[in-house]
N, C-alpha and C positions, 0 to 999 in steps of 0.2 A: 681455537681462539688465539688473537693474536694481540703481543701487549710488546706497549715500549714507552720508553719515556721521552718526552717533549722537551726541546730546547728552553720551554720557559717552567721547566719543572712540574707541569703538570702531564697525568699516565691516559694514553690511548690505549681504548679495545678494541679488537675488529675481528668476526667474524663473517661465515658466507652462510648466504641464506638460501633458498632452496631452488635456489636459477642460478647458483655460484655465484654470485656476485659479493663483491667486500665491502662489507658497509661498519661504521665503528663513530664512535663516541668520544670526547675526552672526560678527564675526572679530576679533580685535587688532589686524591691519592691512589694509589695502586690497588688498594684494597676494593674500593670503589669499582673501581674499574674491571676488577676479576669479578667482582659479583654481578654487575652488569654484563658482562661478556658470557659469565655463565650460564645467565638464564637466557638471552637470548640465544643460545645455541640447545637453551633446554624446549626453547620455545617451537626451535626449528627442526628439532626433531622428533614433537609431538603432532607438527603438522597446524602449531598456533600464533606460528609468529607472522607478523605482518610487516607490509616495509614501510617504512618512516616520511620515506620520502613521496611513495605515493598517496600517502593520509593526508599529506600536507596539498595535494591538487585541490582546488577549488570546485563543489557543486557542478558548476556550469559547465567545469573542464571534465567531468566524471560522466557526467551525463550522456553525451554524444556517443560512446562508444557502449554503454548500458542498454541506449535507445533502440542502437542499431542490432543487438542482440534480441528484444523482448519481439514473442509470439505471440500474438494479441489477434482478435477479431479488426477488421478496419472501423468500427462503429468505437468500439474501446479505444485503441488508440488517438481515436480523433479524440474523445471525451478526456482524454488521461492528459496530450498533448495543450489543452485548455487549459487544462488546474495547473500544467508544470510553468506553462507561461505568464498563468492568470497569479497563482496564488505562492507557489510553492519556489521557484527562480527568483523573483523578485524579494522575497526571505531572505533564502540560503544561500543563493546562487554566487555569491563572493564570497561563501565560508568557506575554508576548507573543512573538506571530511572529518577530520578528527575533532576538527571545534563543534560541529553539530551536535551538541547534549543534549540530554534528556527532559532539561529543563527548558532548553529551546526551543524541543519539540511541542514540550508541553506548553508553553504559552504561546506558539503558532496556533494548536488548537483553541485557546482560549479567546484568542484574536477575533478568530476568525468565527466564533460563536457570537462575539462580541458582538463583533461588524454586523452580524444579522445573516450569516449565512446558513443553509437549512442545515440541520444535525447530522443528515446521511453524505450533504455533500463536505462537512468537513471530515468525518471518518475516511471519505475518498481520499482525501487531500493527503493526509498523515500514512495512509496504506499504503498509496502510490511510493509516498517520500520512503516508505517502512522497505518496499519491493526493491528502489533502487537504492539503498544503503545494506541490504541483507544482501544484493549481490556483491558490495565491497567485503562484508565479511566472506563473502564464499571465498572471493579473488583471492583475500589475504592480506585485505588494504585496512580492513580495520578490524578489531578484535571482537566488537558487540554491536550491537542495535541500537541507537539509541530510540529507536521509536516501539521498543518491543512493549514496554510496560507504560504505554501513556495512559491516561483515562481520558476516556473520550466520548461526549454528549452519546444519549440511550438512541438507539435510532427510533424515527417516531413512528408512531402507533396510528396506522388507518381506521377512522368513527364509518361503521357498516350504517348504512342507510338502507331502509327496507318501504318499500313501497305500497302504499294504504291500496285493497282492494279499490277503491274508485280511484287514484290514480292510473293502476295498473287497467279501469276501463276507458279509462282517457285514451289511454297510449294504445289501445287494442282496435278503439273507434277510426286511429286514424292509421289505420295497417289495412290489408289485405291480405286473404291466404292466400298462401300456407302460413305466411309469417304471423300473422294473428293468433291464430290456433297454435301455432309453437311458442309466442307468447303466453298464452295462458296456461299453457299445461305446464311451462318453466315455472312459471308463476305460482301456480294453484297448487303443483304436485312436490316441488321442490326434489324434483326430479335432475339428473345432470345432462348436460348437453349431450353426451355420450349415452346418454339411458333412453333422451328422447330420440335419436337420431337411431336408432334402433328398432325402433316399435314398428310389429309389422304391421300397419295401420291402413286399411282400403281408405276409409275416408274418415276427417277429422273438420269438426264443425269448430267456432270460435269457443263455444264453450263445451269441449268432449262428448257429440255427441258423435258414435260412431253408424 
């Protein structure tokens, strides 16, 4: 740690953080100044400290180099690249990183409930924002998550529809086999597609007779 006193009487710290680099503070008094130098050097050699100067990039300017790292399916990146342009850029994208709070996470989600949009797709929204702000904490650009403890809409729940015997002879009327007959036994026996696809079957009528 490195200390001195300033022409206008107030004390600088400076410290290197873990690329060498010197990076420091001023203070009002010395005191000040040794305790902040101290713990950033406590910070830096627990492997916790993060640089000041990269907190302060902006979203938008963090992004491109995150992008360019993530291993994703091309299907996912297309969908992800959506939300970042659709919902999540247009947010954040002139914050810098360290102002992203938790509470601004949280009323992104809120918003965006609001707005009407479905429950699983704003969980998307805030995981995504959650992935590329978790790689800031890895980097050592920012100390925590803010998206780690949001609460976030329940994801929704599929209503199973089950099909009335005379439906299921609607549907069978207008098949032909095999598919008819694999109808009905799906049907009938609550059998699984793997259980029927198995059966060593000579022949199968629309309703099991063999």
């Amino acid at each position: 740690m490195y200390l001195r006193k300033l022409p206008s009487g107030r004390f600088r710290a400076e410290y290197r953080d873990r690329k060498g680099e010197r990076l420091g503070q001023t203070f009002p008094t010395l005191r000040e100044a040794r305790l902040w130098g101290a713990e950033q050097e406590r910070l830096v050699h627990r492997g916790a400290h993060h640089d000041p100067r990269a907190a302060r990039q902006l979203l938008r300017e963090f992004v491109p180099g995150w992008w360019a790292s993530r291993v994703v399916e091309a299907r996912t990146a297309e969908s992800d690249r959506y939300r970042l342009d659709k919902h999540i850029l247009p947010t954040f994208g002139d914050v810098p990183l360290t102002d992203i709070t938790s509470s601004a996470v949280q009323a992104f989600a809120k918003r965006l409930t609001r707005d009407g949009l479905a429950p699983d797709s704003t969980r998307k929204n805030v995981r995504l924002l959650g992935v590329a702000l978790e790689t800031a904490v890895h980097d050592g650009i920012l100390t925590e998550n803010p998206c780690r403890h949001i609460q976030l809409p329940p994801p929704a729940v599929g209503k199973e529809r089950f099909l009335t015997r005379a439906e299921i002879d609607a549907v069978a009327a207008e098949m032909t086999d095999p598919n008819r007959a694999v109808l009905i036994t799906l049907s009938l026996t609550g059998m699984r597609w793997g259980e029927v696809a198995g059966l060593p079957v000579r022949r199968l009528d629309c309703y099991g007779v063999a």
